[in-house]
Each structure stands twice: as structure tokens, then as C-alpha cells.
C-alpha positions as a Markdown table, in Angstrom:
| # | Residue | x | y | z |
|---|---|---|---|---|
| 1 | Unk | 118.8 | 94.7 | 101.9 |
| 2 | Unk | 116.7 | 93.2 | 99.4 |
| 3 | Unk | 115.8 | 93.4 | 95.7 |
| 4 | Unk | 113.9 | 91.7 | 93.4 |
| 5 | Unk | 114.7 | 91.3 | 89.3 |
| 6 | Unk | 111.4 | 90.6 | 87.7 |
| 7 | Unk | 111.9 | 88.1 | 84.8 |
| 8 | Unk | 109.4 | 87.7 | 82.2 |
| 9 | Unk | 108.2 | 84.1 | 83.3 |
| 10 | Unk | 110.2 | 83.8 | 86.8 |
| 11 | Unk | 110.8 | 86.0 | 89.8 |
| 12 | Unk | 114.1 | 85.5 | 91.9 |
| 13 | Unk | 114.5 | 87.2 | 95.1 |
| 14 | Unk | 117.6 | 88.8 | 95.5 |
| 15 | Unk | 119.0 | 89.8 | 99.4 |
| 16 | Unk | 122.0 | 91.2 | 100.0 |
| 17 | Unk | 123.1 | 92.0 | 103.6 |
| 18 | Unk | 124.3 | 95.6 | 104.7 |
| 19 | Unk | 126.2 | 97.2 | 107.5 |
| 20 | Unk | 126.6 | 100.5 | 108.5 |
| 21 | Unk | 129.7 | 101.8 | 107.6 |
| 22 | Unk | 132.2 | 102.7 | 110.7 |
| 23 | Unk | 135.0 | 104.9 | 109.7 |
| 24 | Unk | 137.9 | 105.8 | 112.5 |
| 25 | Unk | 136.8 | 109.0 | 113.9 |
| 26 | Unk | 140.3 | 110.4 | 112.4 |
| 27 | Unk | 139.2 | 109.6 | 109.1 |
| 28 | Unk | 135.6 | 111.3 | 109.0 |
| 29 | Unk | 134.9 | 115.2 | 107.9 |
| 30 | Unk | 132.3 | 117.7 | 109.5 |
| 31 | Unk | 129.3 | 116.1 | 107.8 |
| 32 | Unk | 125.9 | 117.4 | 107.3 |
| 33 | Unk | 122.5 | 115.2 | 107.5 |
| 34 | Unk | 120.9 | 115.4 | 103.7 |
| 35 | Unk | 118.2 | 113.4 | 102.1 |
| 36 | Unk | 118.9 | 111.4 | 99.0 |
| 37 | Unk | 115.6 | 110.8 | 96.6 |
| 38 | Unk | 117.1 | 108.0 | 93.8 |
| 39 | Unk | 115.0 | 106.9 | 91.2 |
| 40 | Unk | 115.3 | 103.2 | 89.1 |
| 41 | Unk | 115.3 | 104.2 | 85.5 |
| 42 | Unk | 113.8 | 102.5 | 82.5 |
| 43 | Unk | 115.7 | 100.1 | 80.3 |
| 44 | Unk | 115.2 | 99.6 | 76.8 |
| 45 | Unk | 114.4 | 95.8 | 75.6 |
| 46 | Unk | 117.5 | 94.7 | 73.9 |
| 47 | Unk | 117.7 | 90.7 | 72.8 |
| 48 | Unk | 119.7 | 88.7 | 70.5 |
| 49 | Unk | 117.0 | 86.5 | 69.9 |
| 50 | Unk | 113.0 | 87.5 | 70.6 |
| 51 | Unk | 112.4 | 87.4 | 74.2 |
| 52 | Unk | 110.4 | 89.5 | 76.6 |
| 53 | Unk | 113.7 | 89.4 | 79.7 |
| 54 | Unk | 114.4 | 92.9 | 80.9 |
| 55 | Unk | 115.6 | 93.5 | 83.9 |
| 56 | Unk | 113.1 | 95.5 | 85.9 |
| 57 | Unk | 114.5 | 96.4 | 89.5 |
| 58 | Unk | 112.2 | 98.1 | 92.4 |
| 59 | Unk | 113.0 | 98.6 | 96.2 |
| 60 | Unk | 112.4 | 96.8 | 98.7 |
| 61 | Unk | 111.1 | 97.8 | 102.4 |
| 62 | Unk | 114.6 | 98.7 | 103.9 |
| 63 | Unk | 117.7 | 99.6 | 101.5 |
| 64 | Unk | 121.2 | 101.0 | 101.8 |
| 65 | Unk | 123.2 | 102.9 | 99.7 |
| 66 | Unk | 126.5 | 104.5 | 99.1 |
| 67 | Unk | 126.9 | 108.2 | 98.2 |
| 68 | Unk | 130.7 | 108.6 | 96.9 |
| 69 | Unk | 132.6 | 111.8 | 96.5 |
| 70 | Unk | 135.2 | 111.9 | 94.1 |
| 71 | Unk | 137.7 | 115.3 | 93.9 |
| 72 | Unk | 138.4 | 116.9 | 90.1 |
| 73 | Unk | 141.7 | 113.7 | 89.6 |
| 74 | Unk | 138.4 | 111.3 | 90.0 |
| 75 | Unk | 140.2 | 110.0 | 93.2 |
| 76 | Unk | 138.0 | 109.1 | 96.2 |
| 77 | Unk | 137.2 | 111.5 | 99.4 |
| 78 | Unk | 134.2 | 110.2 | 101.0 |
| 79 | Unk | 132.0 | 107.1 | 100.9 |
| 80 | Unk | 128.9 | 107.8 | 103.0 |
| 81 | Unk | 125.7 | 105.2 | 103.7 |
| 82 | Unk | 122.5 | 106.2 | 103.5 |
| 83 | Unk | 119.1 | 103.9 | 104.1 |
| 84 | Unk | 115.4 | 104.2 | 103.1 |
| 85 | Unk | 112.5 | 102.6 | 104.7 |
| 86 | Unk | 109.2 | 101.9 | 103.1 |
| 87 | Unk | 106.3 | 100.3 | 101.1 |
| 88 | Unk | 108.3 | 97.0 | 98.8 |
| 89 | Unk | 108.0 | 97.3 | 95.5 |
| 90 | Unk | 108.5 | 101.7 | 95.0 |
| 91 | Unk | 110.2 | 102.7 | 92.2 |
| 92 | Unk | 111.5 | 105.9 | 94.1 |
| 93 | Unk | 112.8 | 105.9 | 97.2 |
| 94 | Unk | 113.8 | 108.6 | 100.0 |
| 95 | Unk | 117.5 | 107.5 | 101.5 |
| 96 | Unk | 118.6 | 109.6 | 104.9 |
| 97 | Unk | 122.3 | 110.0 | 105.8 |
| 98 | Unk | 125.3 | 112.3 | 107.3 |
| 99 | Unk | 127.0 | 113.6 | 103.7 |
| 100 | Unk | 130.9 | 114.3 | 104.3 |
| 101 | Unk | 131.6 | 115.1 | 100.7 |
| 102 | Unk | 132.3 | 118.7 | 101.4 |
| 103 | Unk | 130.2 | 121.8 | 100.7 |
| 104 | Unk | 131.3 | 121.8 | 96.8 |
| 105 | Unk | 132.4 | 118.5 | 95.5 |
| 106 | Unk | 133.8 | 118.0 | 91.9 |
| 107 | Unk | 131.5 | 114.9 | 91.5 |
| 108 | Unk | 129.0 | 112.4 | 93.4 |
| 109 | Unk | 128.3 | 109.4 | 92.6 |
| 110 | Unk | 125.6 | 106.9 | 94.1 |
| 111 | Unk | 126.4 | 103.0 | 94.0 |
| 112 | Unk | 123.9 | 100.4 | 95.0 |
| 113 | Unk | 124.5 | 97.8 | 96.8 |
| 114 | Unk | 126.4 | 100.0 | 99.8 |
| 115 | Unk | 130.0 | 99.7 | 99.8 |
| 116 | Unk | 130.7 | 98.8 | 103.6 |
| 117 | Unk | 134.1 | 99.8 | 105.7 |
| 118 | Unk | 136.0 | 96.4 | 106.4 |
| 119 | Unk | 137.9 | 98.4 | 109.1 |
| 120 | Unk | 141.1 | 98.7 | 107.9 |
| 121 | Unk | 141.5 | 101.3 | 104.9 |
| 122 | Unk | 138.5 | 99.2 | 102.2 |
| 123 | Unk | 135.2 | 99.8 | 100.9 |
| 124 | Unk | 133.3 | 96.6 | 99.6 |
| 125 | Unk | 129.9 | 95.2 | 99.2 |
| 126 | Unk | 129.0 | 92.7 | 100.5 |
| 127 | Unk | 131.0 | 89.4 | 100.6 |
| 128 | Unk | 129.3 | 86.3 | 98.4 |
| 129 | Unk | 130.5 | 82.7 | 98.3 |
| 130 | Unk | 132.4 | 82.1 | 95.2 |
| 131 | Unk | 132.6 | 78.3 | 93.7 |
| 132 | Unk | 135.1 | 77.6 | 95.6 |
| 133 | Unk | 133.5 | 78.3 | 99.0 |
| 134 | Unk | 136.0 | 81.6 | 99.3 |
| 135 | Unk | 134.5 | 84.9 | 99.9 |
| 136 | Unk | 134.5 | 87.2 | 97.4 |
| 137 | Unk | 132.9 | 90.8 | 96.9 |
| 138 | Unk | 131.4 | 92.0 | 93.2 |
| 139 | Unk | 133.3 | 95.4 | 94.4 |
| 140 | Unk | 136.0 | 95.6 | 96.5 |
| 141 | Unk | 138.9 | 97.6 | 97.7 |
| 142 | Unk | 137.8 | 101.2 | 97.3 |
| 143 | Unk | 140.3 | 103.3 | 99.0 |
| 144 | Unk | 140.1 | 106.7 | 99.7 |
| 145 | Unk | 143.0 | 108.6 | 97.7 |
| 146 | Unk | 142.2 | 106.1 | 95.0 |
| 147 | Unk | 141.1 | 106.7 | 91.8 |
| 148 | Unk | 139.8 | 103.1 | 91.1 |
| 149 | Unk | 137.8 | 100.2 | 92.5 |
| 150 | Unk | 138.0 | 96.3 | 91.7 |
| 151 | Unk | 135.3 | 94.6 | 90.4 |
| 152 | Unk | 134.9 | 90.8 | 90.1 |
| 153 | Unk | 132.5 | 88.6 | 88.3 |
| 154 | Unk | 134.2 | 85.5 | 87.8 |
| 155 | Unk | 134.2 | 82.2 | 90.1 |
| 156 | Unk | 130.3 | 82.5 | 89.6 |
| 157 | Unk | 128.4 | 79.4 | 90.7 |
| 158 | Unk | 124.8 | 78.0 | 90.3 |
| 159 | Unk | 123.6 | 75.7 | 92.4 |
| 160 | Unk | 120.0 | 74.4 | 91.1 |
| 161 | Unk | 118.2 | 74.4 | 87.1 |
| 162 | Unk | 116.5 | 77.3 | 86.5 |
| 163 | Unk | 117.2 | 79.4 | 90.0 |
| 164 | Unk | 118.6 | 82.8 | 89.1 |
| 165 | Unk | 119.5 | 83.3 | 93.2 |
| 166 | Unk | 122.8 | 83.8 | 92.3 |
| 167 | Unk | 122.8 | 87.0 | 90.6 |
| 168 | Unk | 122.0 | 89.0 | 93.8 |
| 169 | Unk | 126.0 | 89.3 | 94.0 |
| 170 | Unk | 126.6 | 91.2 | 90.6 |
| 171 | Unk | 122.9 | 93.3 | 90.9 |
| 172 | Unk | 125.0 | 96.5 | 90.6 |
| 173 | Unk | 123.2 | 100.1 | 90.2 |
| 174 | Unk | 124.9 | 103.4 | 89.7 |
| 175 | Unk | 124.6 | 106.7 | 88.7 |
| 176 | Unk | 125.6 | 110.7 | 89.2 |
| 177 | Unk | 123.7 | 113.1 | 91.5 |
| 178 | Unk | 122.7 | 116.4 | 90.6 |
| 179 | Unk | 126.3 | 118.3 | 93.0 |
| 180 | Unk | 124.2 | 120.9 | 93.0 |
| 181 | Unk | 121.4 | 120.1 | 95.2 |
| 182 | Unk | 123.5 | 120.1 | 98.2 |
| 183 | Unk | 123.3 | 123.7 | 99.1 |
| 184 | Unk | 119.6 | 122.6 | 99.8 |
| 185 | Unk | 121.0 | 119.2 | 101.8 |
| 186 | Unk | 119.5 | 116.9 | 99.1 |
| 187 | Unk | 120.4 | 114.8 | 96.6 |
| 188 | Unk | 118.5 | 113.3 | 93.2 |
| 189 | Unk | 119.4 | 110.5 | 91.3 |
| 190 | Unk | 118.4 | 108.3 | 88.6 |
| 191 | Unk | 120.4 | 104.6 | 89.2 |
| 192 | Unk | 120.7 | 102.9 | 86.3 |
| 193 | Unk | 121.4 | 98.7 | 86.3 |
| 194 | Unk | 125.2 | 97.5 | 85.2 |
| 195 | Unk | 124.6 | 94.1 | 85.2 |
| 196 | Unk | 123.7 | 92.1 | 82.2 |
| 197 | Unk | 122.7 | 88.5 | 82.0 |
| 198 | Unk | 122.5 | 85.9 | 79.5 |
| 199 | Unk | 120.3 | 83.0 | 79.9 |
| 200 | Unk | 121.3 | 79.8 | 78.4 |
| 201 | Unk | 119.2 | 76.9 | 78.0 |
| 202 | Unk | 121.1 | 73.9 | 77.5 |
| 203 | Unk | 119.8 | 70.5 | 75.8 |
| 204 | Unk | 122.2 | 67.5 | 76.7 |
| 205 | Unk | 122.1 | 64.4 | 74.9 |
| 206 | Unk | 120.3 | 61.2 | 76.8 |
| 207 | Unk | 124.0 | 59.5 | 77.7 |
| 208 | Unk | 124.5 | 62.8 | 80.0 |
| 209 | Unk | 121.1 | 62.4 | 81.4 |
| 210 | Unk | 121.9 | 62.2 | 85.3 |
| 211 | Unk | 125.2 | 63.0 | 85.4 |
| 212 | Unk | 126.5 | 66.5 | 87.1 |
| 213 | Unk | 127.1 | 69.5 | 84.9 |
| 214 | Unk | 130.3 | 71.4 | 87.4 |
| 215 | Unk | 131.0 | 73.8 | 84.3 |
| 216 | Unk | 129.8 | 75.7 | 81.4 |
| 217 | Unk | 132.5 | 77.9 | 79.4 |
| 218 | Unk | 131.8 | 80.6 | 76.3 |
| 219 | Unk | 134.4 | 81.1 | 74.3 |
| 220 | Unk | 134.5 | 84.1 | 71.8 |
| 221 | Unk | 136.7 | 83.9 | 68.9 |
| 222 | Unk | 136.5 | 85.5 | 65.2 |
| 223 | Unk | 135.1 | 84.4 | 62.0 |
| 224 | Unk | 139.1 | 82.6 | 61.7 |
| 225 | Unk | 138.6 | 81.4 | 65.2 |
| 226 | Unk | 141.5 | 83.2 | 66.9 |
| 227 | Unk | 140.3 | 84.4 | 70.3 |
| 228 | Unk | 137.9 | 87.8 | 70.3 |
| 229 | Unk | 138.1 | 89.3 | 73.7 |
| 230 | Unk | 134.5 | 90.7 | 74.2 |
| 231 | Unk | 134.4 | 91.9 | 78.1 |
| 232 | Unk | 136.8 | 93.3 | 80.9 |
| 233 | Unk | 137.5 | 92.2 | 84.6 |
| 234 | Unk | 139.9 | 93.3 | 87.0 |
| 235 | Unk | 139.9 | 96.9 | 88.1 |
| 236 | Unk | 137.4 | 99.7 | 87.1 |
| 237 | Unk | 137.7 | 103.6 | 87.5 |
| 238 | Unk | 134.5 | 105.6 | 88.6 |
| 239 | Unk | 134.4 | 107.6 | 85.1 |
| 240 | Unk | 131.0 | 108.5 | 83.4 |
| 241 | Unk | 129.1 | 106.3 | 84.6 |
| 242 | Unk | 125.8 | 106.4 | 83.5 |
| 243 | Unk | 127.1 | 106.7 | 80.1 |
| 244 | Unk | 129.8 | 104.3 | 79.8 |
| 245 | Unk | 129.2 | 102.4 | 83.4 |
| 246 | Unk | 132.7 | 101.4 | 85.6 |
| 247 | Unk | 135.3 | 101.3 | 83.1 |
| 248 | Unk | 137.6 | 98.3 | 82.4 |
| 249 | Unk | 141.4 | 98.6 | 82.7 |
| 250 | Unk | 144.0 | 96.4 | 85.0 |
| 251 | Unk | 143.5 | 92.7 | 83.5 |
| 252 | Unk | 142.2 | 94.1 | 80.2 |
| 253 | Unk | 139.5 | 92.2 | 78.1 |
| 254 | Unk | 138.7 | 88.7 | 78.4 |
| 255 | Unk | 137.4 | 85.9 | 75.5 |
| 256 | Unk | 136.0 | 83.4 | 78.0 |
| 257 | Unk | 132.5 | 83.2 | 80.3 |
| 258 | Unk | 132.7 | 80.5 | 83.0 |
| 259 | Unk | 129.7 | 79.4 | 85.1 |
| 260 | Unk | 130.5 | 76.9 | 87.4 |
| 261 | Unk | 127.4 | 74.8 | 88.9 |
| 262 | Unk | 126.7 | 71.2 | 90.3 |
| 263 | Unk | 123.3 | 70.4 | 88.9 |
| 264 | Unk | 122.7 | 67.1 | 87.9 |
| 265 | Unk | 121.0 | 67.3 | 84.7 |
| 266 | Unk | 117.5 | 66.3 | 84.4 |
| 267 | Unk | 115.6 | 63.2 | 82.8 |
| 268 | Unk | 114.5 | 66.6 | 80.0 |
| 269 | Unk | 118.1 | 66.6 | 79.2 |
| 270 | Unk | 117.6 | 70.6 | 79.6 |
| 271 | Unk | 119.6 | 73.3 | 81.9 |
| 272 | Unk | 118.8 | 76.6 | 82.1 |
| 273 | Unk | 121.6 | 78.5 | 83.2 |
| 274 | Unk | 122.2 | 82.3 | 84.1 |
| 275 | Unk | 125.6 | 83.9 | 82.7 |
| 276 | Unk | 126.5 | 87.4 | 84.5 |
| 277 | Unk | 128.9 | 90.3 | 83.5 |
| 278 | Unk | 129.2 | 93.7 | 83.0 |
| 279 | Unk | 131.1 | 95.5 | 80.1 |
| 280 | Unk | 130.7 | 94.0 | 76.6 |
| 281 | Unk | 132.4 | 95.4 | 73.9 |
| 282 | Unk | 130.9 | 94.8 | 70.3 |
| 283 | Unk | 130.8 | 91.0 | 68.3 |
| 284 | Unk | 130.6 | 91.8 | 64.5 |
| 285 | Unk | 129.2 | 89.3 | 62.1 |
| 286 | Unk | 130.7 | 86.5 | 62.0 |
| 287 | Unk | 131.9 | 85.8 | 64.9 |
| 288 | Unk | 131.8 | 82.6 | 67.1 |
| 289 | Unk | 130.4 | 81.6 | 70.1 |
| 290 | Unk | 131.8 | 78.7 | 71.4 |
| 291 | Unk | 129.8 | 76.4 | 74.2 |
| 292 | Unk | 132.1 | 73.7 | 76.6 |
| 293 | Unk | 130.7 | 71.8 | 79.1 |
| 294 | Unk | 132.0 | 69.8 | 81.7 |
| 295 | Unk | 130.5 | 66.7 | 82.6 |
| 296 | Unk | 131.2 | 64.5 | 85.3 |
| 297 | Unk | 134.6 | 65.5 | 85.0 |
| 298 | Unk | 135.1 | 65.4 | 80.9 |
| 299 | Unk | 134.1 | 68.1 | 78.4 |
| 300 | Unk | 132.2 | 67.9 | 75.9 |
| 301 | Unk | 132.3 | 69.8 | 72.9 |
| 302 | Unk | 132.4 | 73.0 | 71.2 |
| 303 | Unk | 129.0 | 73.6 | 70.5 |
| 304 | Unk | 129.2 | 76.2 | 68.1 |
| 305 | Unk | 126.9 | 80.0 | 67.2 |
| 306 | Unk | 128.4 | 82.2 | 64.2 |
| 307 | Unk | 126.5 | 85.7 | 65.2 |
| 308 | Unk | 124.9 | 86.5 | 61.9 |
| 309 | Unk | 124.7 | 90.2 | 62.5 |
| 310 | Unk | 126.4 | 92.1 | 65.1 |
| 311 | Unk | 126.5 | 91.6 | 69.1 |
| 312 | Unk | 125.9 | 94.3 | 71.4 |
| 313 | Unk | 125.1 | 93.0 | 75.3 |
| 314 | Unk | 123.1 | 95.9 | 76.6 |
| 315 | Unk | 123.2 | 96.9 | 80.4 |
| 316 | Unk | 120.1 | 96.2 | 82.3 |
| 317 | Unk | 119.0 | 93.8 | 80.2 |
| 318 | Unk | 118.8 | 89.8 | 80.2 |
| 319 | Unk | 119.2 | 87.7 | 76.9 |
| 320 | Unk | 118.1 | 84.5 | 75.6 |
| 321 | Unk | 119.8 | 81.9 | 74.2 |
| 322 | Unk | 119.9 | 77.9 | 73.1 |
| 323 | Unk | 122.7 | 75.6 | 72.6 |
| 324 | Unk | 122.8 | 71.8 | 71.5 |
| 325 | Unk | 125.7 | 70.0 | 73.4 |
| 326 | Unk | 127.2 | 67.5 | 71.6 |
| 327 | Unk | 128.2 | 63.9 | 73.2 |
């Protein structure tokens, strides 16, 4: 499977291997063959600073997909794959598959990329290399009888200046069908993108100049400087989620953003780096943004950003930012 996020002045394009999902026989219902027609919808330009970054997502020639049932406790029944063939680049695409939800589910859900069955008793997607060479999965252990699913976007790496390749892990689109439609064995849904990304572009000073940058941390912390939390990790619950996208709880929120990398940093003395998450919660004025980067094994700063007005990271959209580091 492939995908590609359109940037205002670069293109990266994002592929993401799928299986077909084998479930035991003992574990699959009567199911019924239905069509799936899901839609990419708009997002609104959101930036912290003036930029024209949106993330703008079409599909590519052949794509799977995960219908999800979930009964009236929000637990999961049934995780089905469906795939589409066709022209790259359509904003609409037609997705065929067996649907075992049942005749009248109590809600359906759509997840891109597919969640695949590891064989055992998990759903995940597909399996990335995290910075320490271990395999990880942006969403992982979806059970059925569960009423949750993890999520993961730390341990995130990038390899080269300016190369967003990375972000094909975390390119994560949801949204609810229309239960209704499946007396007529279809399906409609508009996917809506969960991922939001911040690029950074870093100026070192010349004494860095060819050395390796391994790390770059974001601290958030209040106008006092005790630690803000400002995002979530851990596990998330399928709740809403085209309105409030997958729901933090387990770990709770978070005050720190690493991106690990080895890039040597250039005679320009400038990195461009790609951040990743998913759920924000507000920064009001005043608050600090504090920028650490390790250098050939020492760090080097804070460089610090007090918001002026308040934060809000948007889903589905990328923002732009620039940070001095100091020797």
C-alpha cells in the first residue's frame, strides 16, 4: 500500500506494506461480501506561523483497509480488510471485502492503514523500524473483546535533512460509516487524517558544523517553567472518532517530543526535521517551548519559544517552525 502527503514545496512518498488478514476459521462469523466507497476529506489550513503545509492525502493504485465493528460497550467484534484497485492519485476510492460485523452493528468504524492479524489473538499495522532497529507498529494489539487499542509514536527516527519518509508509520486515517447502508451491502465513509506534524528547521552554530545530530527533544513547560503536558501516548479507545480522533488514556499526557536522527549537519549549519504525534491538548500564552539537541553525544541548550497567544496542533495538518541552537 501506498500513499502520498503532498507538502507545499516537497512530496514524500509514503508505502506501507499490507497482508490479508487470516483469522482461525473458529474465530470468523457468517460474513457477507459488501462494497466500501471512503472518501479523503478536506482539512482546514491551521499554522502557528504563516505557511502554506497541509496535509493533503489521495490513494494510490492498490490500498487496504480495515472495517472495525464495535458492539454498544465500544468493545471490538470484527476487524475485516478490504482493498481497492485503481487510477493513483483519486480522492475516492471503491474498497471490496467479506463484512462479519453482523446484520445490525452498534458502530463501524474504518481505520487506514489495515490492521493485520499476527496470528495469535492481535490486530496491528504494519511493523516500522524504530531507532533502535526494534519493530514497532503505530497501532497495535487490538483484540477482539477489547474496548481499546495501543498506539505508539515515540522512538521516531530520521535518517537524512529534509526527507519526511519517515512519517509513512504514523499516516493514520479514520472515520465512522454510515451502519445503515449495510442492509444494501455497502458502506460510505469520509476518512479524516490523525496525524499532525511539525516541521522544524534548525540553525546550528559553525562549531557544530559536521558533527552528527542523534537527537532533538521539545520540552513544554508553563510560563513558571514547571512541566506542561500537551499530548498523550499509550493506549487509545475507539470513541468518536472523527470528532475527538483515538482518545488518550493508559500513560496519560506527556511534556516531551523526541526525534531521534543521525544526520550530520550540513556546511548551511541548517536541519530540517519532521516531529509526528497525534493528540494535542491546548498551550495558552505564555507558555514555553523548550529545544535540546544532542550533538555528538553532548546537548546543547535550551533554545527557548514563549507562545505569545495560544497553541492548538490541529489534525491533518503540518506546521512550521524555526529554532536557533545555542553552542
Amino acid at each position: 500500500m501506498k500513499k502520498i502527503l503532498a507538502f507545499a514545496v516537497i512530496a514524500a512518498t509514503v508505502a506501507v506494506s499490507c497482508q490479508k488478514n487470516e483469522v482461525p476459521a473458529s474465530e470468523q462469523s457468517q460474513g457477507v461480501p459488501m462494497t466500501l466507497v471512503a472518501n479523503i476529506g478536506g482539512n482546514t489550513k491551521v499554522t502557528y506561523e504563516p505557511d502554506g503545509n497541509v496535509l493533503k492525502t489521495s490513494w494510490e493504485a492498490s490500498e487496504t483497509i480495515s472495517v472495525v465493528t464495535l458492539d454498544d460497550a465500544g468493545k471490538l467484534v470484527a476487524v475485516d480488510n478490504f482493498t481497492s484497485s485503481g487510477t493513483a492519485g483519486r480522492v475516492q476510492a471503491e474498497f471490496t471485502g467479506v463484512f462479519t460485523g453482523g446484520p445490525s452493528p452498534a458502530k463501524v468504524i474504518v481505520i487506514y492503514p489495515a490492521l493485520n492479524y499476527d496470528g495469535s489473538r492481535y490486530y496491528k499495522t504494519t511493523p516500522y523500524k524504530n531507532y533502535e532497529g526494534k519493530d514497532f507498529s503505530a497501532l497495535y494489539n487490538a483484540e477482539v473483546g477489547s474496548e481499546y487499542i495501543q498506539g505508539n509514536f515515540d522512538l521516531l527516527k530520521q535518517t537524512e535533512d529534509n526527507d519526511a519518509s519517515h512519517l509513512r508509520n504514523y499516516c493514520i486515517m479514520d472515520g465512522v460509516a454510515n451502519k445503515d447502508d449495510i442492509k444494501a451491502n455497502t458502506l460510505n465513509v469520509t476518512l479524516s487524517n490523525q496525524m499532525i506534524v511539525l516541521k522544524l528547521t534548525a540553525s546550528f552554530p559553525d562549531a557544530m558544523k559536521g558533527k552528527t545530530l542523534s537527537k532533538m527533544n521539545i520540552q513544554t513547560t508553563d510560563g513558571s517553567d514547571v512541566n506542561k503536558n500537551w499530548s498523550y501516548n499509550d493506549s487509545w479507545e475507539y470513541l468518536d472518532i472523527p470528532k475527538y480522533g483515538i482518545i488518550g488514556r493508559g500513560s496519560g499526557p506527556i511534556h516531551i517530543w523526541d526525534l531521534y536522527s543521525d544526520i550530520v549537519i550540513p556546511a548551511s549549519g541548517s536541519v530540517t526535521l519532521y516531529f509526528v504525534g497525534w493528540n494535542f491538548s491546548k498551550l495558552e500564552a505564555g507558555s514555553k517551548l523548550k529545544f535540546t539537541a544532542t550533538v555528538d553525544g553532548a546537548n546543547y541548550g535550551p533554545a527557548v519559544k514563549t507562545l505569545s497567544g495560544d497553541l492548538q496542533l490541529e489534525k491533518g495538518n503540518i506546521y512550521r517552525m524555526t529554532v536557533t541552537i545555542p553552542e
